[in-house]
Each structure stands twice: as C-alpha cells, then as structure tokens.
C-alpha positions as CSV (number, residue, x, y, z in Angstrom):
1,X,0.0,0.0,0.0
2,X,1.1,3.5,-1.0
3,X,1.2,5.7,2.0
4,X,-0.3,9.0,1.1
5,X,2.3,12.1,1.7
6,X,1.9,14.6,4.8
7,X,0.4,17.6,2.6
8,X,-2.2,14.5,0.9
9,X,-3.2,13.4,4.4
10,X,-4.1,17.2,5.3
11,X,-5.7,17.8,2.4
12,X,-9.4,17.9,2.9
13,X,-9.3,18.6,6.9
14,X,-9.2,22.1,6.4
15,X,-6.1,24.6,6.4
16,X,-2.5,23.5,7.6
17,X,-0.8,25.8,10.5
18,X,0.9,27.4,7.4
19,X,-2.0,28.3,5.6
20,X,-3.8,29.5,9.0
21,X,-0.6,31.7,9.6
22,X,-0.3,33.1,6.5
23,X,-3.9,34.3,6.6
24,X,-3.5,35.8,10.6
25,X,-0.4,37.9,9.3
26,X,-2.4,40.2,7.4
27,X,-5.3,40.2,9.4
28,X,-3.7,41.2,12.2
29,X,-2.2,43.9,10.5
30,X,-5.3,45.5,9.2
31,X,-6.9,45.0,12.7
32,X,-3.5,47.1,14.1
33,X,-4.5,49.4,11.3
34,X,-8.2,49.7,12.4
35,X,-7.9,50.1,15.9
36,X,-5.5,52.9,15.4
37,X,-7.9,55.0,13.3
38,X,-11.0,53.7,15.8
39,X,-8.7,55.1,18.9
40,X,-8.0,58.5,16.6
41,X,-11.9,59.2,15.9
42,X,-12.8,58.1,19.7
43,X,-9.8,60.4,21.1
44,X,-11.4,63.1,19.2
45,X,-14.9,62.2,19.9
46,X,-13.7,61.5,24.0
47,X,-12.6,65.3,23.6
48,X,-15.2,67.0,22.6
49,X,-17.6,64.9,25.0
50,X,-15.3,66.1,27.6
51,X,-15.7,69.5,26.9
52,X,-19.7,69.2,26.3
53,X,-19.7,67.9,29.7
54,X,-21.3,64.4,28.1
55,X,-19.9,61.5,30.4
56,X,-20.6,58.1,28.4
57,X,-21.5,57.0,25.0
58,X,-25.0,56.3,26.7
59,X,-25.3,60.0,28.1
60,X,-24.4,61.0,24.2
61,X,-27.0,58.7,23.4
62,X,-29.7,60.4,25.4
63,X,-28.7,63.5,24.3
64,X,-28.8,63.3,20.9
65,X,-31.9,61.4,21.1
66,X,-30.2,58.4,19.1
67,X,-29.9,54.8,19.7
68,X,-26.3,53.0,20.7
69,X,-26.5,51.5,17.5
70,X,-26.1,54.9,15.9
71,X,-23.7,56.1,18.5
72,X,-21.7,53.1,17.5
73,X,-21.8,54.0,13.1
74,X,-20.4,57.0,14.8
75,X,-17.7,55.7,16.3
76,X,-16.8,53.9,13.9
77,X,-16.4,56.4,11.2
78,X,-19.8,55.4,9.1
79,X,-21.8,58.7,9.1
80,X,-22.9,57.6,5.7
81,X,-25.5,55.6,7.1
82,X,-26.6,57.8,9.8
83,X,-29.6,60.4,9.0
84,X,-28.8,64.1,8.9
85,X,-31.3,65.0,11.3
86,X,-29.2,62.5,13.4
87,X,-25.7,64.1,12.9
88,X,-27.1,67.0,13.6
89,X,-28.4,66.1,17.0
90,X,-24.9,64.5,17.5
91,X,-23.1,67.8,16.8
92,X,-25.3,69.7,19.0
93,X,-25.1,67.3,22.2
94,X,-21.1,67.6,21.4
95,X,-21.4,71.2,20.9
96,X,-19.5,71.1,17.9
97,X,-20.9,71.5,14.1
98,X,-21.8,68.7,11.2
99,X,-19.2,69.9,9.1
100,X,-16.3,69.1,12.4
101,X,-18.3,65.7,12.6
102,X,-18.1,64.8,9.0
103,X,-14.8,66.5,8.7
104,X,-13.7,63.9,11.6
105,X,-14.7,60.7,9.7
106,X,-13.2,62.0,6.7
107,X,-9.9,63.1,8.3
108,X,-9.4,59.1,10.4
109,X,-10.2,57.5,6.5
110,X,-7.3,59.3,5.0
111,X,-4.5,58.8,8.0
112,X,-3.5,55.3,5.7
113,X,-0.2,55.6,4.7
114,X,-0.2,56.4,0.8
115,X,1.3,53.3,-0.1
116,X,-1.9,50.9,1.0
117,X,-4.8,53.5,-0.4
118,X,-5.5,53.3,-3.9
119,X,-5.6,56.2,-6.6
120,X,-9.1,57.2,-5.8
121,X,-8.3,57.4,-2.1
122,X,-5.0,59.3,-2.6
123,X,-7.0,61.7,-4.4
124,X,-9.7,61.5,-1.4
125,X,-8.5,64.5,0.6
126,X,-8.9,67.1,-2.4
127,X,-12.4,65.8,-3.4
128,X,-13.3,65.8,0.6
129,X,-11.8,69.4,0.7
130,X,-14.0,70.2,-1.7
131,X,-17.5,68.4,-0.5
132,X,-16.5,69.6,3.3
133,X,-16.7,73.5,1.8
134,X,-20.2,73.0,0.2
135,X,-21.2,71.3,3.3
136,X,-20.6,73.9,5.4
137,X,-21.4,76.9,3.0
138,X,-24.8,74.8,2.6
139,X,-25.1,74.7,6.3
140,X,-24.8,78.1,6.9
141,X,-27.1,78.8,4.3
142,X,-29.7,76.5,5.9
143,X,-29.2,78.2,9.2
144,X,-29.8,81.2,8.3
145,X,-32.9,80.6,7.0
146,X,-34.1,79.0,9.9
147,X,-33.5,82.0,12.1
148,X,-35.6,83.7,9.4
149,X,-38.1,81.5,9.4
150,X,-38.0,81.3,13.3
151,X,-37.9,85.1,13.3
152,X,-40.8,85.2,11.0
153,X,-42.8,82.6,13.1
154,X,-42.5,84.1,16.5
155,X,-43.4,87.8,14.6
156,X,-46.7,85.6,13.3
157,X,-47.6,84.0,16.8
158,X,-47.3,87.9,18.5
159,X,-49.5,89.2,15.9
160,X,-52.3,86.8,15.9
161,X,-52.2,86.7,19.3
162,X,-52.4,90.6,19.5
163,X,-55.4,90.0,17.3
164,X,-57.2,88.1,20.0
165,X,-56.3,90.9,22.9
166,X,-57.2,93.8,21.0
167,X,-60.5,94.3,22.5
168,X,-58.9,93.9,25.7
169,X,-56.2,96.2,25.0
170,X,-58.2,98.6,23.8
171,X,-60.8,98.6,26.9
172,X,-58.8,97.4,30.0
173,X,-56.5,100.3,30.9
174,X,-59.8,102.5,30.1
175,X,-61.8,100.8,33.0
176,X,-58.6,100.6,35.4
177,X,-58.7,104.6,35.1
178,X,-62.4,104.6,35.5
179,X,-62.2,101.9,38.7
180,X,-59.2,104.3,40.0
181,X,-61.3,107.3,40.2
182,X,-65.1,105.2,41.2
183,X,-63.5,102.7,43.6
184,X,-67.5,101.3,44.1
185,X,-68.2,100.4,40.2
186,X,-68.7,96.7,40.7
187,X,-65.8,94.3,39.9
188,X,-68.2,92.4,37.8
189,X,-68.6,94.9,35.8
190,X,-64.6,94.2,34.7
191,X,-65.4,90.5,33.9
192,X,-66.5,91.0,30.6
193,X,-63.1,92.7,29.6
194,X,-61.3,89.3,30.6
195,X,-62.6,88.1,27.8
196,X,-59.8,88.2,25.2
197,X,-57.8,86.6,27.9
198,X,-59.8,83.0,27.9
199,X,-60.2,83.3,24.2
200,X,-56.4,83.4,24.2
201,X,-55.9,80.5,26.5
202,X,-59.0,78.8,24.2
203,X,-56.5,79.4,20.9
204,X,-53.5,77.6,22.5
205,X,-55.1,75.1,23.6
206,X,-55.3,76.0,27.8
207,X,-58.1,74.1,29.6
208,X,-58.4,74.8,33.2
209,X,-58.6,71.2,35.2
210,X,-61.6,72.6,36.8
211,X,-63.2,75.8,37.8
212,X,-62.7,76.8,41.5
213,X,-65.2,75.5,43.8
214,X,-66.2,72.6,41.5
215,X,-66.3,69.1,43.6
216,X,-64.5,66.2,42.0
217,X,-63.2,62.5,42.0
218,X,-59.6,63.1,43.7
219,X,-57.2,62.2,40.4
220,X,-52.9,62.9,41.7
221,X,-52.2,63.1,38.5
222,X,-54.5,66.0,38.0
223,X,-55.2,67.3,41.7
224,X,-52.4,68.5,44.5
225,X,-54.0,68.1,48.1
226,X,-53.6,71.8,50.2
227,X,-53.8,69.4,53.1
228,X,-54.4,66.2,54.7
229,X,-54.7,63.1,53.2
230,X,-57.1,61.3,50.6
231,X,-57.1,58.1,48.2
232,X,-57.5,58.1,44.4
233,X,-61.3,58.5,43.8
234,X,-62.1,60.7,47.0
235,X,-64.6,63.2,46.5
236,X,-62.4,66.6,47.0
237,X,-63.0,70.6,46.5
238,X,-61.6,72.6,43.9
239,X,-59.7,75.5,45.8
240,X,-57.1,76.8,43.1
241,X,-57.0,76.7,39.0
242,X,-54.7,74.0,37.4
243,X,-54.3,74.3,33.9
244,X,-53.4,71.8,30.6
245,X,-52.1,72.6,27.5
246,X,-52.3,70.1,24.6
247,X,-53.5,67.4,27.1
248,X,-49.9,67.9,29.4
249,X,-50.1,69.2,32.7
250,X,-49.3,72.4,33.1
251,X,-50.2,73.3,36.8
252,X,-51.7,70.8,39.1
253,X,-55.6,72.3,40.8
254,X,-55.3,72.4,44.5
255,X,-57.8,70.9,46.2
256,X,-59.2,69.5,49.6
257,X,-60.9,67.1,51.4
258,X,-64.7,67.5,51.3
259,X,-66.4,67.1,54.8
C-alpha cells in the first residue's frame, strides 16, 4: 500500500498551521490598522464629550436622542449611514458642528499611509476638501434661513395673538382709570373685559382642570391636596386653578378634602 504524503493526508481537513498563519499575518495587520484609526476618531470624539460635559457613549445617546446602534456607526467612522437629522443632534449634544463631525470621519479615513490607499483614495482628501466647503457653505445657508423662518414665526404668533387681545387692549387700561377714580363700580362689571384673555388660552389650547369650587373625583395626577390626606377617587374641592395645555399638565388644581 502507497502511504499518502503529509500535505495529501491534510488535504481535505481544512487549512494547515501554514496556511492558517499566513492568513492571521495580514489580518492582524489590518486589525493594528483599524484600531488605530477607531482610537484616533474616539480620542477626538472622548474630547469633545469632555468639553460638552457628556460623560458616556450612553449619556451622548440620550442627548442626541439616538440609539447606541447609531452612536456606535459614529464611532466607527460610518456617518454615511446615519440620518442628517441625526448628525445634527450629534453635533449639538457635542457642541460642535456637522461639518467638524463629517470633517472627523473623513480626516481618520485618510491617515492610511499612501502606499496601501488606492488612486481614488489618494486623491480623497482634495475631493473631501472640496464636498466639506459646500457642506458647510450649505449649512450656513440652511441656518440662516431657519433664524428667518424662526424670526418670522415668532413675529406671526405675536400678531395673531395681539389680534385676540385687541378688545382687551383697547378697553382694560380704560376701566382701570375709570375703577381708580369710582373705587364702588362693581368688579363684575370688569369681567367682561377678561374676555380676550380665555379666548387666548382657548387658541393655545389651555383648559383649566376645573373651575374653582367645582367638587370632583380626587385624580394625583391632576389634583395636589392643600392638606391632609385622601385616596384616588375621594370626593375633593376645587380651591385653586390647574391648567393643561395640549393634554400635558401644566399646573396641578389644588384641592381639599370634602367634609
């Protein structure tokens, strides 16, 4: 019987020490070569969290109002296939701009040394130049118009509201002066003028909890107790206004204990 040869016997049990060898020694390299740029982008990102006061990749998380998974394409470089709206969360919680953060995964994919990138990649840094300038000229431009639009907003919201008070503005100082020099006219005589006001509250969505003096089940989500004690569903006496906006709380009514 022919004994087979060392190499035939291997052949078919999977790769030799050799083979396995020869395939870590590169690996290994390109995982040296990976770390360092992952330990350039997180010394840089470790930086600027530092200075933004943002203690863990969990805290940047919760700040940015992104998930770890996203947090994690960030440290590694791969803003590509994050949203902007993301990125730009990002930058704020670090303080910094989307133009640094882009600028920084940009910057760690170029630090190979020129022998190991290919054509395209040694010409990377001048077509990045390029894209990082219209990125931030188109940033700019985008943030100015949002302080317009902001501007324009808040100048929309005064005058409609102004539109609502305008009875009241023109009538209320007019019966202060008359009340100042007839202290007996009858306060009720004033309610009318309060108007404007509730239709104000009415347009942006303010509901009062309940009116003062109203009796109701006793709700601690809705109700603050001005003394004693009582158990979810107690009758209880409205004593003070609480207000919702939207369905939030705004103010919690106080209330207490019905006799």
């Amino acid at each position: 019987m022919v004994r087979a040869s060392a190499g035939e016997e291997r052949k078919g049990q999977g790769p030799c020490l050799e083979q396995l060898a020869a395939h870590r020694g590169p690996s290994k390299g390109l995982k040296q070569k990976y770390e360092k740029l992952m330990s350039d982008r997180e010394r840089l990102l470790k930086r600027w969290m530092v200075t933004a006061k943002v203690r863990s990749w969990r805290a940047l998380a919760d700040a940015a109002q992104v998930s770890m998974y996203q947090v994690r394409l960030l440290r590694q470089g791969n803003l590509d296939r994050l949203r902007l709206d993301a990125i730009g969360r990002i930058a704020k919680a670090l303080n910094v701009t989307p133009i640094d953060l882009l600028g920084m995964a940009n910057n760690a994919d170029n630090t190979k040394p020129a022998s190991d990138q290919s054509p395209a990649q040694r010409l990377a840094p001048d077509v990045h130049a390029a894209e990082l300038v219209q990125l931030q000229q188109e940033y700019h431009r985008l943030k100015t118009r949002l302080e317009s639009e902001r501007e324009q907003l808040l100048a929309e919201f005064q005058r409609s509201s102004l539109q609502i008070l305008e009875p009241w503005l023109l009538n209320w100082y007019k019966a202060v002066a008359a009340a100042q020099h007839n202290p007996h006219i009858p306060a009720t005589n004033l309610l009318p003028l309060l108007r404007p006001l509730d239709q104000l509250l009415e347009h942006w969505a303010v509901e009062q909890i309940a009116p003062i003096g109203e009796e109701v089940v006793y709700d601690p989500q809705w109700h603050q107790l001005a003394w004693g004690h009582a158990q979810p569903g107690d009758r209880v006496k409205v004593t003070m206004p609480g207000f919702r906006h939207q369905g939030r709380l705004l103010h919690r009514a106080q209330v207490s204990i019905v006799q």
